[in-house]
C-alpha positions in Angstrom: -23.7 -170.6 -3.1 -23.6 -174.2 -1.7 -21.4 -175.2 -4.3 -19.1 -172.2 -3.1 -19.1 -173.5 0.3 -18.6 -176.9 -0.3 -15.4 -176.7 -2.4 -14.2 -174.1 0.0 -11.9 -176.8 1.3 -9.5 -176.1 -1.1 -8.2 -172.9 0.7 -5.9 -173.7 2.8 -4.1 -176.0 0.2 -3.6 -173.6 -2.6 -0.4 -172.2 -1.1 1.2 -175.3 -0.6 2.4 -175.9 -4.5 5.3 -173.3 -3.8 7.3 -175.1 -0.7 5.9 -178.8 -3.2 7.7 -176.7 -6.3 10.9 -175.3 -4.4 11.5 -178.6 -2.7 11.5 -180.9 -5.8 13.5 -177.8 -8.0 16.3 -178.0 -5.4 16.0 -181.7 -5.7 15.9 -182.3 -9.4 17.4 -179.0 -11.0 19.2 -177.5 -8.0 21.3 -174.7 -10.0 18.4 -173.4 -12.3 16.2 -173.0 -9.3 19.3 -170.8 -7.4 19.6 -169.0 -10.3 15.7 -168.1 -10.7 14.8 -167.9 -7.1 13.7 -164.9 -7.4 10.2 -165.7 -9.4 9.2 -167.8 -6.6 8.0 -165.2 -4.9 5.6 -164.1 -7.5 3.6 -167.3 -6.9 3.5 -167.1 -3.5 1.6 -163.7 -3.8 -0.4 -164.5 -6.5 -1.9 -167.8 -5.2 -2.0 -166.3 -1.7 -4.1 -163.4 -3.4 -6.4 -166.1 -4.7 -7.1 -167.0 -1.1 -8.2 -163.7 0.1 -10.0 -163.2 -3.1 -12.5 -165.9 -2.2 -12.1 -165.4 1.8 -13.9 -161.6 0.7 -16.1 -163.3 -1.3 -17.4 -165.5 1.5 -17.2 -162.6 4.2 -19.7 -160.8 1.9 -22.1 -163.5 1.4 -21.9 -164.3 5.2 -22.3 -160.7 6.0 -26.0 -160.5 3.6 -26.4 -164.1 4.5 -25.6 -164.7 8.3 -25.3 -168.2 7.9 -23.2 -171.0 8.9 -22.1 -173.5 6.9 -19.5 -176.4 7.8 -19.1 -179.4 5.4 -17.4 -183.0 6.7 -17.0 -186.0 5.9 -15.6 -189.4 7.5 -11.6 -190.5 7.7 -12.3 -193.5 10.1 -15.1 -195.3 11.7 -14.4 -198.0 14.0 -17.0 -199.4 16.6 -18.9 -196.5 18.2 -15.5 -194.5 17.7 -15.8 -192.1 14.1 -13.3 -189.4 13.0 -15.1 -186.4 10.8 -12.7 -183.9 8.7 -13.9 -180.9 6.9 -14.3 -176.8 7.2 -16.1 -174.5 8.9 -17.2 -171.4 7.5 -18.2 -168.8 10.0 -18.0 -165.0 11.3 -14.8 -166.0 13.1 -13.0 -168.4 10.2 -14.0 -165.4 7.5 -12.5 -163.0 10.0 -9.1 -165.0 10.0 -9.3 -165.6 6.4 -9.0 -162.0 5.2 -6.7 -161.5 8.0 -4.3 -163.8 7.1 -4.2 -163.2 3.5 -4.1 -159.5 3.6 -1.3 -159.7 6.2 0.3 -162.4 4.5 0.5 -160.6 0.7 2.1 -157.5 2.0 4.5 -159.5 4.0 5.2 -162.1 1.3 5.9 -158.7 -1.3 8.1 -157.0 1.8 10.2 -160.1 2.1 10.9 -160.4 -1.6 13.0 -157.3 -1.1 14.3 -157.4 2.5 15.4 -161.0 1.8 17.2 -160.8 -1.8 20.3 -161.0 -0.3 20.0 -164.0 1.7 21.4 -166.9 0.6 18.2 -168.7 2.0 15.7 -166.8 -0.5 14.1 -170.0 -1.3 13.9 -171.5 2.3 12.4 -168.7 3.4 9.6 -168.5 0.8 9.0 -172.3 1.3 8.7 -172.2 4.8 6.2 -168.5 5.1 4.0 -170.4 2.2 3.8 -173.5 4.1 3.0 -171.5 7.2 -0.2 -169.8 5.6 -1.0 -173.1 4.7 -1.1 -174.4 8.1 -2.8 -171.3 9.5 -5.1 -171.2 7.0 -5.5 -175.0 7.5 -6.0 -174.0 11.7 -8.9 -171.5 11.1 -11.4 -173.4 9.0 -10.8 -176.7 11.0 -14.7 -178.6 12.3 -13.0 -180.3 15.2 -10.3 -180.5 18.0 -8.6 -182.9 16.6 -8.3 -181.2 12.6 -7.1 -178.1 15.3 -4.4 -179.8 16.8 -3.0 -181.3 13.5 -2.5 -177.7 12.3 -2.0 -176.0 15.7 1.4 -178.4 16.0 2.3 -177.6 11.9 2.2 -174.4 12.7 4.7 -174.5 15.6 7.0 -176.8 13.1 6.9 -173.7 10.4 7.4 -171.2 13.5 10.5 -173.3 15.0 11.9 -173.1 11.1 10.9 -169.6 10.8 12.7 -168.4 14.3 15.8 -170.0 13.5 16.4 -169.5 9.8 19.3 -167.9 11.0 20.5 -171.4 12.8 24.4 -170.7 12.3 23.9 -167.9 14.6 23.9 -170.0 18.3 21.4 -166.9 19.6 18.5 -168.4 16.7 18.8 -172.1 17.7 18.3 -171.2 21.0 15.8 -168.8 20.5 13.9 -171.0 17.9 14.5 -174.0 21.1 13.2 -172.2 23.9 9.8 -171.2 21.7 10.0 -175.0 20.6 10.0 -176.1 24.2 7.6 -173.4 25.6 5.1 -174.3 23.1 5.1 -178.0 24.0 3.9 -177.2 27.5 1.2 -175.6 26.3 0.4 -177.8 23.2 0.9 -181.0 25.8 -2.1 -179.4 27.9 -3.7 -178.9 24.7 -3.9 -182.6 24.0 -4.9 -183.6 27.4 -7.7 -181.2 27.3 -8.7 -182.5 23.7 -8.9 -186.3 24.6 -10.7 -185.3 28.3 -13.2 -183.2 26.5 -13.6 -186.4 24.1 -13.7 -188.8 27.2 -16.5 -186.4 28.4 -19.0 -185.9 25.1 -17.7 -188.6 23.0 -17.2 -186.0 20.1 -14.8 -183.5 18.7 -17.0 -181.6 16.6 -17.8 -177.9 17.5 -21.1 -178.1 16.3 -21.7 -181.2 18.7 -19.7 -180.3 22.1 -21.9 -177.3 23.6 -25.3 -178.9 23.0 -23.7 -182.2 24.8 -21.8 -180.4 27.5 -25.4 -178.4 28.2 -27.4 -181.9 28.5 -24.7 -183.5 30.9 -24.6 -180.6 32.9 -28.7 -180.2 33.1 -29.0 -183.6 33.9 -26.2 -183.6 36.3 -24.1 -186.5 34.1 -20.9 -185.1 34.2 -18.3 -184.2 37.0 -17.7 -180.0 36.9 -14.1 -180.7 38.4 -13.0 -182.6 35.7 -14.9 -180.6 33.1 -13.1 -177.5 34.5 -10.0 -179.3 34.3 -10.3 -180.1 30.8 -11.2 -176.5 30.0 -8.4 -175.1 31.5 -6.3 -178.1 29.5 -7.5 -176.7 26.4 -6.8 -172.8 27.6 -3.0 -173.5 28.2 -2.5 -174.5 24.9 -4.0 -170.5 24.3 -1.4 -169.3 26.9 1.3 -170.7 25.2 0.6 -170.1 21.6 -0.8 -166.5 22.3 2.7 -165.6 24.7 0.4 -165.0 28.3 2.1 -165.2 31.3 3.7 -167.1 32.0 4.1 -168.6 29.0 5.4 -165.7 27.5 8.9 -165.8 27.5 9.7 -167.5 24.1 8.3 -164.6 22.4 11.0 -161.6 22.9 13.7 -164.4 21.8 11.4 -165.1 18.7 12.6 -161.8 17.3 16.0 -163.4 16.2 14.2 -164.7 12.8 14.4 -162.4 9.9 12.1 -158.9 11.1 9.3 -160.2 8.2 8.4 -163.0 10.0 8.1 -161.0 13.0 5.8 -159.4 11.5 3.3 -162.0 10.1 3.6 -164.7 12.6 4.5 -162.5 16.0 2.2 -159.8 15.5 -0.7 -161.0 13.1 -1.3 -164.2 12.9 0.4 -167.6 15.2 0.4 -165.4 18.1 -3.8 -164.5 17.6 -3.9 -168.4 17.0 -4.6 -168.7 20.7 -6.7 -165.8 20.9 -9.1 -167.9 17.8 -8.6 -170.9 20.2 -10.2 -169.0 22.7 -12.9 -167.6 20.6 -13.6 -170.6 18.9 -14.0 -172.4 22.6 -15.4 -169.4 24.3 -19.4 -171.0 24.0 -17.8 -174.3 26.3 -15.7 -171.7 28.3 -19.2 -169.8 28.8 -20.4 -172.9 30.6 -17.9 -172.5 33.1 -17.5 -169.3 35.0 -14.6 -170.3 37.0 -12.4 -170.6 33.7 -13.7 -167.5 32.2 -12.4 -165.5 35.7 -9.4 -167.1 35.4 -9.2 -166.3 31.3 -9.8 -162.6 32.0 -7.2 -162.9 35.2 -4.9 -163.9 33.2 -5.1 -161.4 30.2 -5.2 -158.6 32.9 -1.4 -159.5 34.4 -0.2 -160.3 30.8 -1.7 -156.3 29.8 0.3 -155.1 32.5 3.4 -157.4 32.3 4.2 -157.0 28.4 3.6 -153.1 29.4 6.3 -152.8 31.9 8.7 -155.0 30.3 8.5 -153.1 27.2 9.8 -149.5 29.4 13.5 -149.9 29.1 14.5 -152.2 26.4 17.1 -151.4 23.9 16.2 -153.7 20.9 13.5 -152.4 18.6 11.9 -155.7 17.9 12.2 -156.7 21.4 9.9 -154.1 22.5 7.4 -153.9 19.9 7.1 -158.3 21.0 6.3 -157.0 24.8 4.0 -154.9 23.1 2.1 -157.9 21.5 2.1 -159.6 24.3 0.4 -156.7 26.3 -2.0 -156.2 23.3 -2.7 -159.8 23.2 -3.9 -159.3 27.1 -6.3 -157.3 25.8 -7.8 -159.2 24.0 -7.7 -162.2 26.6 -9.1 -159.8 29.0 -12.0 -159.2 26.9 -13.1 -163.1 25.6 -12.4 -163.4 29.6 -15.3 -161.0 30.3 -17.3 -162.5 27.4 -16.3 -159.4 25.2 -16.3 -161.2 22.3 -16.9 -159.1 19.9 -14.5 -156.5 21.2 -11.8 -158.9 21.3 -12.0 -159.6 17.7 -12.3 -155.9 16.6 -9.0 -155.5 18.4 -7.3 -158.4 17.3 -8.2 -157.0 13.3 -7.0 -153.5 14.5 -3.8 -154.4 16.0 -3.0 -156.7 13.6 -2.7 -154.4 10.9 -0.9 -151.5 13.2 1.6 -153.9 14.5 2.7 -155.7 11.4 3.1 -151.8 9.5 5.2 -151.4 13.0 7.3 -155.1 12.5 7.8 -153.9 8.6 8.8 -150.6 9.8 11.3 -151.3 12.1 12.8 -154.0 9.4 13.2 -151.0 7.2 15.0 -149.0 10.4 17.5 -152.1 10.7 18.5 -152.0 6.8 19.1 -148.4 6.9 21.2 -148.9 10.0 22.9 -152.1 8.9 24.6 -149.5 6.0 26.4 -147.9 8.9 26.7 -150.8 11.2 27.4 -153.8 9.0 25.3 -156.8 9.5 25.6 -156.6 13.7 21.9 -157.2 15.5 23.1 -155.4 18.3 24.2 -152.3 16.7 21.5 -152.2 14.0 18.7 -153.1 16.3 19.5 -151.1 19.3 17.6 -148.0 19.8 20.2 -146.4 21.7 22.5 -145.8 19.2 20.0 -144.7 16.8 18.2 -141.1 16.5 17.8 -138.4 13.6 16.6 -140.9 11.3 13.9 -139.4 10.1 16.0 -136.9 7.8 16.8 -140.0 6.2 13.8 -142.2 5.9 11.5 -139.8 5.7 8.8 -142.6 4.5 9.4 -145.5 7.0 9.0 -142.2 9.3 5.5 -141.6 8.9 4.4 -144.9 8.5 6.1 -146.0 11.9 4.4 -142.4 13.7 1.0 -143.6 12.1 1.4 -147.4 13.5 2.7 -145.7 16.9 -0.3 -143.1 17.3 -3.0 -146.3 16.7 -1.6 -148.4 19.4 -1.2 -145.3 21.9 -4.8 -145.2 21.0 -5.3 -141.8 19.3 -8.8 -141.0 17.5 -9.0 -141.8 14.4 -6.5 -144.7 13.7 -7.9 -148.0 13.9 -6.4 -149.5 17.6 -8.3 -146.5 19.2 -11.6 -147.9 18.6 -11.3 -151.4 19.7 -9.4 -150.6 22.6 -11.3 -147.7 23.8 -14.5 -150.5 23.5 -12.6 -153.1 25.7 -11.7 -150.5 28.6 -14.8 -149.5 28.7 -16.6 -153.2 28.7 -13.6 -153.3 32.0 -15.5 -151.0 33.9 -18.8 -153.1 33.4 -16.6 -156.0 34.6 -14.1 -155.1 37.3 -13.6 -151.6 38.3 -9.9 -153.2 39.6 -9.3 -155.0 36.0 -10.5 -151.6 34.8 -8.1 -149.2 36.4 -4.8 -151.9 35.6 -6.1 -151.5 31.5 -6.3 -147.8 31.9 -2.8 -147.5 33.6 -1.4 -149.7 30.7 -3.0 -147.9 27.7 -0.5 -145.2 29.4 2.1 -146.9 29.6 1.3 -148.7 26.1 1.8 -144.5 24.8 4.7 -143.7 26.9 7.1 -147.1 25.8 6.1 -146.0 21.8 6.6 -143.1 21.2 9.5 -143.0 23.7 10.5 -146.1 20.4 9.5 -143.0 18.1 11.6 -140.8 19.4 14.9 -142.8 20.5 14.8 -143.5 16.8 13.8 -140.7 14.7 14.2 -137.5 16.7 17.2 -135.7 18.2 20.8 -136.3 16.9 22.1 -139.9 15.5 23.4 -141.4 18.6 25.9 -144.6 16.8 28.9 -144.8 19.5 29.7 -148.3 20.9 29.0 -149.2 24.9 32.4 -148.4 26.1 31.1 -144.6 25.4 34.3 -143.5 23.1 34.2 -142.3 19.5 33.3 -145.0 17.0 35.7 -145.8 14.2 35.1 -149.0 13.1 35.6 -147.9 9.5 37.7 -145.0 9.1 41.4 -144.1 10.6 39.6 -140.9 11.6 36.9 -140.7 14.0 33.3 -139.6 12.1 32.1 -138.0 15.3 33.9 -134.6 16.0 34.7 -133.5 18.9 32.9 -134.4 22.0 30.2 -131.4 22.7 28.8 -131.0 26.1 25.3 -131.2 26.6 23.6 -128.2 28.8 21.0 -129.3 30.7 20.1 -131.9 28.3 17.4 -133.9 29.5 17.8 -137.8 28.0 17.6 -141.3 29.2 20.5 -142.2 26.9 22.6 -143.5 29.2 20.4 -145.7 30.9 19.5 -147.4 28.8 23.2 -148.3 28.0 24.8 -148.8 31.0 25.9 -152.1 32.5 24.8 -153.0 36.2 27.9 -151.3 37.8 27.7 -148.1 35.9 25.1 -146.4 38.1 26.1 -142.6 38.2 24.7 -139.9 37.0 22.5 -142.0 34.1 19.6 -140.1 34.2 21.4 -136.9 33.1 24.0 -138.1 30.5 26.8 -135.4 30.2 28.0 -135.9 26.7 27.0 -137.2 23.1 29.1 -137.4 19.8 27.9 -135.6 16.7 29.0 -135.8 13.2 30.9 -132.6 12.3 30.9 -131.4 9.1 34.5 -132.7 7.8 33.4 -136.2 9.2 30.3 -135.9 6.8 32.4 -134.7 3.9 34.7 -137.4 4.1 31.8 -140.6 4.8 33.0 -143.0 1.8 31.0 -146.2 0.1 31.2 -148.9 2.1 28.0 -151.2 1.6 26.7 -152.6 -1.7 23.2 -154.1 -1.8 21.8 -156.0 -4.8 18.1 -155.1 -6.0 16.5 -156.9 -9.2 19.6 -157.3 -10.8 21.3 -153.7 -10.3 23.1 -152.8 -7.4 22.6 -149.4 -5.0 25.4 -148.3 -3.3 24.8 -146.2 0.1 26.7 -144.5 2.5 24.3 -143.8 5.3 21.1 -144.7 6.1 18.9 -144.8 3.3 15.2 -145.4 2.6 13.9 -148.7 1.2 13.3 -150.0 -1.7 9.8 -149.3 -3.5 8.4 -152.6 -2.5 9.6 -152.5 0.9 7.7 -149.1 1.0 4.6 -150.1 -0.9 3.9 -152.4 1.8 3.9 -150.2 4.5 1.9 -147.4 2.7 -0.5 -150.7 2.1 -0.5 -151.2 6.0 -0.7 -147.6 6.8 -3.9 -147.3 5.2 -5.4 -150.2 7.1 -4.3 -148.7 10.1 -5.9 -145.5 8.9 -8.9 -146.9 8.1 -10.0 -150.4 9.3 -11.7 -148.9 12.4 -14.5 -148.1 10.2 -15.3 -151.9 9.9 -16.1 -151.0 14.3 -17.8 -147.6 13.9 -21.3 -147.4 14.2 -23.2 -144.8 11.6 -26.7 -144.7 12.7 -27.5 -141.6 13.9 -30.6 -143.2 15.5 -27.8 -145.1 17.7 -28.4 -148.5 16.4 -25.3 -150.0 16.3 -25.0 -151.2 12.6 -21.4 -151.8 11.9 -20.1 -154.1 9.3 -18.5 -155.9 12.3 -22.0 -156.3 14.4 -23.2 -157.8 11.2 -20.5 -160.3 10.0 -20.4 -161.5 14.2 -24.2 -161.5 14.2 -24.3 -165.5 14.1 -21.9 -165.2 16.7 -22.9 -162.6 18.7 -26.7 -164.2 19.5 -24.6 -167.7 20.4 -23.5 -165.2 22.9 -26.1 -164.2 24.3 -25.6 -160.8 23.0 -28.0 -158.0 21.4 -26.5 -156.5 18.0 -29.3 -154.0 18.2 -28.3 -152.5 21.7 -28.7 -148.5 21.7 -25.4 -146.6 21.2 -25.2 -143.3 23.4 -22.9 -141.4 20.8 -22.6 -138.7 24.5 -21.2 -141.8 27.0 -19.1 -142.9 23.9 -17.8 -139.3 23.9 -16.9 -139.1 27.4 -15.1 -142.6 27.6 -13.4 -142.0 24.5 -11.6 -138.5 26.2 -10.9 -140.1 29.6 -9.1 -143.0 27.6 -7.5 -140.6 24.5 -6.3 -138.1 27.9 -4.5 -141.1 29.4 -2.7 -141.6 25.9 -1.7 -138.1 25.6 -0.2 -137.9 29.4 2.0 -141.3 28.5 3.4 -139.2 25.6 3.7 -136.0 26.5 6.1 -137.9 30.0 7.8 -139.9 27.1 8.3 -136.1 24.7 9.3 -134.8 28.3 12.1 -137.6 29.1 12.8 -138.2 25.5 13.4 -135.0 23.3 15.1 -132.0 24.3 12.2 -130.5 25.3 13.8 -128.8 28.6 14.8 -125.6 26.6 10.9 -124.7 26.4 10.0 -126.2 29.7 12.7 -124.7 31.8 10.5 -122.0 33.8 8.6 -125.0 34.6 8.6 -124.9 38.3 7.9 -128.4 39.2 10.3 -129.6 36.8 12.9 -127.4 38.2 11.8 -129.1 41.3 12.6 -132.7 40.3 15.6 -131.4 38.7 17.4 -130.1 41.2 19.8 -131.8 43.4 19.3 -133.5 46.5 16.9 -135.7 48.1 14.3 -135.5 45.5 16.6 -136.5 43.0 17.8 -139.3 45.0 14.3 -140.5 45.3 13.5 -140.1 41.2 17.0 -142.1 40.6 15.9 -145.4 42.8 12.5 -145.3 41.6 13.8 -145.1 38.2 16.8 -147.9 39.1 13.7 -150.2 40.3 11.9 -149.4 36.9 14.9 -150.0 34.7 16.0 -153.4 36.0 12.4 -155.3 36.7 11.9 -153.9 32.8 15.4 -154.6 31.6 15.8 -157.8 33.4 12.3 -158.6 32.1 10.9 -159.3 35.4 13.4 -161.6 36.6 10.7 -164.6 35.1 12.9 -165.5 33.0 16.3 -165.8 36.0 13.3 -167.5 37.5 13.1 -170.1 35.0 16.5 -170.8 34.5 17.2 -171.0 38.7 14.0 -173.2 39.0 13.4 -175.3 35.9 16.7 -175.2 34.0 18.9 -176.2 36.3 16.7 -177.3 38.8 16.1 -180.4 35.9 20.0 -180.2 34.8 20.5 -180.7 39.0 17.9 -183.6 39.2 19.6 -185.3 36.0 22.9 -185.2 37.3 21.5 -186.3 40.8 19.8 -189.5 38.9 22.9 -190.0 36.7 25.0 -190.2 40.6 22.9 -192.5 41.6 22.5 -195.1 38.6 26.2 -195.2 37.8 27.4 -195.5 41.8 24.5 -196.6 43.3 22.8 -199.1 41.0 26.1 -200.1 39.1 28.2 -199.7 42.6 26.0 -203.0 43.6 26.1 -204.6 40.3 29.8 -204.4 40.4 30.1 -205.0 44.1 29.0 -208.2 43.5 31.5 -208.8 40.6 34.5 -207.8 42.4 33.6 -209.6 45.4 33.2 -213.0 43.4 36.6 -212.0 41.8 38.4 -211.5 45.2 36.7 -215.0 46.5 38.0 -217.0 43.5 41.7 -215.3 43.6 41.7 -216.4 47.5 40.6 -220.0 46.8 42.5 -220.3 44.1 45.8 -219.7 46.4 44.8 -221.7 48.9 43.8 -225.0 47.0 47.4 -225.8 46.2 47.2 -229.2 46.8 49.6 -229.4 49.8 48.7 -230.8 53.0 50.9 -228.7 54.8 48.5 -225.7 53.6 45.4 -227.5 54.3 46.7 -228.2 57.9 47.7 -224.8 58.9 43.9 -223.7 57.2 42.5 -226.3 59.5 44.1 -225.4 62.8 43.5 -221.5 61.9 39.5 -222.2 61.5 40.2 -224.1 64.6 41.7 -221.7 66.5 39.2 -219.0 65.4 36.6 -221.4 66.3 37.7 -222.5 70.1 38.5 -218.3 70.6 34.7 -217.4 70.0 33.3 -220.5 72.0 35.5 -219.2 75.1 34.6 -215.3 74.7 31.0 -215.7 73.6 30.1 -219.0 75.1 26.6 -218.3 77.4 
C-alpha cells in the first residue's frame, strides 16, 4: 500500500503524452497527424481512464483505511530557506480525483463527436488533456507554492480553452476579460502565499496550522496582518470560483466550444476555488472574521447568479449564472464551517450540471441544422420550443439534470442542498431565508430553460418579429395565427429597450403549416466517422454524444447515495462521512452524530415545497397552461386590465432589466475601471507629451530663437553695434528715471 502511495505522483502526468504527441506530430509529420486526428482522442480517454482507475483504487483504500499519506521531497535548499514538492493524498484530493476523471472521460468521448467538424480537432484535444493535467496536478499539490504553479496553468489552459474560437472578436474578448479577472484574484493569491510564508516560514499544509496555532497561543504574530493574508489567499477563491464580484468573466466564458463549458465551467476550474477553500479552511477556522466574511460572500453570490439567471436569452448563459449561484452554496457552507456539506454539493452539482452543459451542446447542434452556424440564433432560447418531438433523448436527460438542481427528491442535488439549507438555519436565520428564496428561484429560472426549449410550439423567427426566410423564397411559417389569451413571456425576452408594450402578453407567433413542412429541403451536411448524415431539422445526436449524457444522467440519478445515511439506528454512516472522516475530526466535527430520519423529513418538504412553487410560477408563465387555469379567480385578477396590471408590468420591467442587464456590475465596471483607467492613461499620456516634453522642448526652442537673434545681430558693423548700445542705453536711463527710489 506504501508503495501505491508513493508512486502516486505519477497521476497528474499521465495525460500529458497527448498535447507532448500532438505537438511534435504537427511539428515533424504535420499532414499524417491531420489526416488521423481523429485517434487522438482515443488516448486521451484511455490514459485519462487510467487516472480514475487508480484515483478509485485509492478512495477505497482511504475509505477502509482513513489515512493520510503525503510524500515530498526537496527542489532547493538554500540557507534556512528549503522548497519541498510532492502529493498529498487525502479525503479531499481523492474526492477531486474521481471527480475530475469521471467528468473529464465523458467529456473527452462528447467532444470527439461534437468537435469532428472543427478544423481545430487536435488543438482542442491538446489543450482539455493538458488541462486535466494541470487540475489534476492542482488537487494533489503539498504546498502553496506546488498550488500556485498549477492554479496559474490552469488559467493558461482556460484562456486557450475560452477562446479556441479566437477569429470570432466575441472569444478573444471573452477569453481576455476571464484572463484579466483571474489575475486580480491570482495577484491576491500570491500576496497571501508569500505573507502566509513571511508569517510561519513554511508552505507546507501539514506544517501551517500547527505553526499558526503556536504564534497565536503565544501571542507571536500580528492578527491584522494574519487576517490580511487570509483574505489574500480567499480572493484568489473569488476569482477562480466566479463570486461576486469577481464573477463577471464567467457568462463571457460560454463563447468556447459548449464541452468545455461543461468540464471546466461547471465541474472542475470553477470548484478549484471552492478546493482552495477547503483545502485552507483549518487556517480560515483560526480566524472568525474571514470565515463571516467567506459565508457573506457565498450568500450574495447565491442570490446574485439566481437573479441574473431570470431573463436571459442564451442557454449557456444561464446555466453559467447558475454555477455561479450553486458555487454560493457551496461558499456559503465552508463559510459556516459546513464542510462536509459543501463537498457533497460540489460532487452532486458537478455531475447534474455538466449532463446540463452536454445537453444544451446537443440543443445547439440540433438547432444549428436550422440556423446555420449563428450563436445567437442557435443558442437563444427564444426562438427555440417543441424540441422535444425531436430530441426526444437530450429531452430527458436535460429534465433529469433540471429536476436535481430545482432540488427534487431523489436526484442527487436534492440531498446536498437540502443538508446546506438546513446547516443555514443553525447559522443565520437571515442567510437562511436568502438560500430558501433562491432554491426558488434556482426552480423557476430552469425549468422556465425546460420549457422555452422543449415545450410549446418551435418559436425560430428573427428579432425584427416577421416570418423567417433565410433559406427558402417562400416563408416556412404559415400564416400568422393569433394567439387567444395566450399566456407567454416570449416577447420579453426579445424585445429591445424601446419596445416596451404589451410584452407580457405577446399577440402573435408563427407556426409551420403543413405545406411549409412538406416542402423543408436538405440543407446541412455533417460528417460522422467517415459517413456523412444529412438533416433537415433538428435532429438528435450522435450515439456518443448521447452515451455521455445517459452516463451523466445516471450519476445525477444516483450519486446522492454516496450522502444518504442507511442506519436505521440513525447513525450517520454514509460513504461520504467515512471517506471525510480524517477530515471531518480536523474539523472539529462528530461523524457519529444521531440522524432524526422525522426533522430530516420535515426540512426536506419545506425545502422540496419551495422547489415545486418556483416551478409550478415558471409552468404558469411558461406553458399554455391558462386554458386549464382560466376559472382561476386570482389569476383572472392579475389578468385583467388596469391598475393591477400596470403594477405586474413595472415590477416585471424592474426584474427583466437588473436580470438582463446582469445587474448593471458589469456597466459598472466598464464606467469605473475601464475607462476610468483608459481616462487616467490618456490624462498621463497629456501630461508627459505637453507637460514634460512642452519643457524639454521649451528649452530647445528658446536656445534656437537666442542663437537666430545673435546671430543677426553680430554682423560685424559698428553701425549695428552703436544703435545696440544706445538702445540698451536708452532702456537703461528709462528705468533709472521711472523706478529710481
Amino acid at each position: 500500500m506504501e508503495y501505491t502511495y508513493q508512486y502516486s505522483w505519477i497521476l497528474p502526468f499521465l495525460p500529458l503524452p497527448v498535447p507532448m504527441l500532438i505537438g511534435m506530430g504537427l511539428l515533424l509529420f504535420p499532414t499524417a497527424t491531420k489526416n488521423l486526428r481523429r485517434i487522438w482522442a482515443f488516448p486521451s480517454i484511455f490514459l485519462l481512464s487510467l487516472v480514475m482507475i487508480f484515483s478509485i483504487y485509492l478512495s477505497i483504500q482511504q475509505i477502509n483505511r482513513s489515512s493520510i499519506y503525503q510524500y515530498v521531497w526537496t527542489w532547493t535548499i538554500n540557507n534556512d530557506f528549503s522548497l519541498e514538492f510532492g502529493h498529498l493524498i487525502d479525503p479531499l484530493t481523492s474526492i477531486m480525483l474521481i471527480l475530475i476523471t469521471t467528468v473529464g472521460i465523458m467529456v473527452l468521448f462528447y467532444s470527439d463527436n461534437y468537435m469532428s467538424h472543427d478544423q481545430g480537432y487536435l488543438r482542442f484535444f491538446a489543450y482539455m488533456s493538458f488541462f486535466n493535467t494541470s487540475m489534476l496536478g492542482l488537487v494533489t499539490s503539498s504546498n502553496l507554492i506546488q498550488i500556485y504553479i498549477f492554479w496559474e496553468l490552469v488559467g493558461m489552459c482556460s484562456y486557450l480553452l475560452i477562446g479556441f474560437w479566437f477569429t470570432r472578436p466575441i472569444a478573444a474578448t471573452a477569453c481576455q476579460k476571464a484572463f484579466v479577472t483571474n489575475r486580480v484574484g491570482d495577484f491576491g493569491l500570491l500576496l497571501g502565499i508569500l505573507g502566509l510564508y513571511w508569517i510561519t516560514g513554511s508552505f507546507e499544509f501539514r506544517d501551517l496550522v500547527e505553526i499558526l496555532n503556536n504564534l497565536i497561543y503565544n501571542n507571536e504574530v500580528n492578527f491584522l496582518v494574519l487576517t490580511l493574508c487570509a483574505f489574500l489567499l480567499f480572493a484568489g477563491a473569488i476569482a477562480k470560483s466566479a463570486q461576486f464580484p469577481l464573477h463577471v468573466w464567467l457568462p463571457d466564458a460560454m463563447e468556447g466550444p459548449t464541452p468545455i463549458s461543461a468540464l471546466i465551467h461547471a465541474a472542475t476550474m470553477v470548484a478549484a476555488g471552492i478546493f482552495l477553500v477547503a483545502r485552507l479552511l483549518p487556517i480560515f477556522l483560526i480566524i472568525p472574521y474571514i470565515m463571516n466574511f467567506i459565508s457573506l460572500i457565498g450568500i450574495i453570490t447565491v442570490l446574485l447568479g439566481a437573479t441574473l439567471a431570470l431573463a436571459q436569452k442564451d442557454i449557456k448563459r444561464s446555466l453559467a449564472y447558475s454555477t455561479m449561484s450553486q458555487l454560493g452554496y457551496m461558499m456559503l457552507a465552508l463559510g459556516m464551517g459546513s464542510y462536509r456539506a459543501a463537498l457533497f454539493h460540489l460532487i452532486t452539482h458537478a455531475y447534474s450540471k455538466a449532463l446540463l452543459f452536454l445537453g444544451s451542446g446537443s440543443i445547439i447542434h440540433s438547432m444549428e441544422a436550422i440556423v446555420g452556424y449563428s450563436p445567437d440564433k442557435s443558442q437563444n432560447m427564444v426562438l427555440m420550443g417543441g424540441l422535444k418531438k425531436h430530441v426526444p433523448l437530450t429531452k430527458i436527460a436535460f429534465l433529469v439534470g433540471t429536476l436535481s438542481l430545482c432540488g427534487v427528491p431523489p436526484l442527487a442535488c436534492f440531498w446536498s442542498k437540502d443538508e446546506i439549507l438546513n446547516d443555514s438555519w443553525l447559522y443565520s436565520p437571515s442567510f437562511a431565508i436568502i438560500a430558501c428564496c433562491t432554491a426558488g428561484f434556482t426552480a423557476f429560472y430552469m425549468f422556465r430553460i425546460y420549457l422555452l426549449t422543449f415545450e410549446g410550439h418551435f418559436h425560430f423567427q428573427n428579432y425584427s418579429g416577421q416570418k423567417s426566410s433565410s433559406f427558402y423564397s417562400i416563408s416556412l411559417w404559415g400564416k400568422e395565427v393569433p394567439k387567444k389569451k395566450n399566456f407567454r413571456l416570449l416577447t420579453l425576452l426579445t424585445m429591445n429597450n424601446n419596445e416596451r408594450t404589451s410584452f407580457f402578453w405577446n399577440k402573435t407567433y408563427y407556426e409551420i403549416d403543413s405545406n411549409g413542412k412538406n416542402m423543408i429541403r436538405p440543407f446541412i451536411t455533417i460528417p460522422h466517422f467517415g459517413s456523412q448524415k444529412t438533416f433537415s431539422y433538428p435532429h438528435e445526436s450522435d450515439d456518443t454524444m448521447l452515451f455521455s449524457m445517459f452516463v451523466l444522467g445516471l450519476f445525477t440519478l444516483l450519486i446522492g447515495v454516496v450522502g444518504i445515511p442507511f442506519n436505521q439506528e440513525g447513525a450517520a454512516l454514509d460513504i461520504l462521512s467515512k471517506l471525510l472522516n480524517p477530515s471531518i475530526n480536523l474539523l472539529h466535527s462528530n461523524s457519529n452524530d444521531s440522524f432524526d430520519w422525522y426533522e430530516f423529513v420535515t426540512n426536506a418538504s419545506f425545502s422540496v415545497s419551495i422547489a415545486f412553487l418556483g416551478i409550478f410560477i415558471a409552468s404558469v408563465l411558461y406553458k399554455p397552461l391558462y386554458s386549464s387555469l382560466k376559472h382561476w379567480n386570482l389569476l383572472n385578477f392579475f389578468l385583467k386590465r388596469g391598475p393591477n396590471r400596470i403594477l405586474w408590468d413595472k415590477i416585471i420591467y424592474v426584474i427583466y432589466d437588473w436580470s438582463y442587464n446582469r445587474g448593471y456590475i458589469d456597466t459598472f465596471y466598464t464606467i469605473s475601471f475601464i475607462q476610468g483607467i483608459r481616462g487616467l492613461a490618456e490624462l498621463t499620456h497629456f501630461f508627459d507629451t505637453r507637460i514634460i516634453d512642452g519643457i524639454i522642448n521649451g528649452f530647445g526652442l528658446t536656445g534656437f530663437f537666442f542663437g537666430e537673434g545673435i546671430k543677426y545681430v553680430g554682423v560685424g558693423r559698428i553701425s549695428s553695434y552703436l544703435l545696440l548700445y544706445f538702445v540698451f542705453v536708452l532702456i537703461f536711463v528709462l528705468i533709472f528715471y521711472f523706478f529710481k527710489p
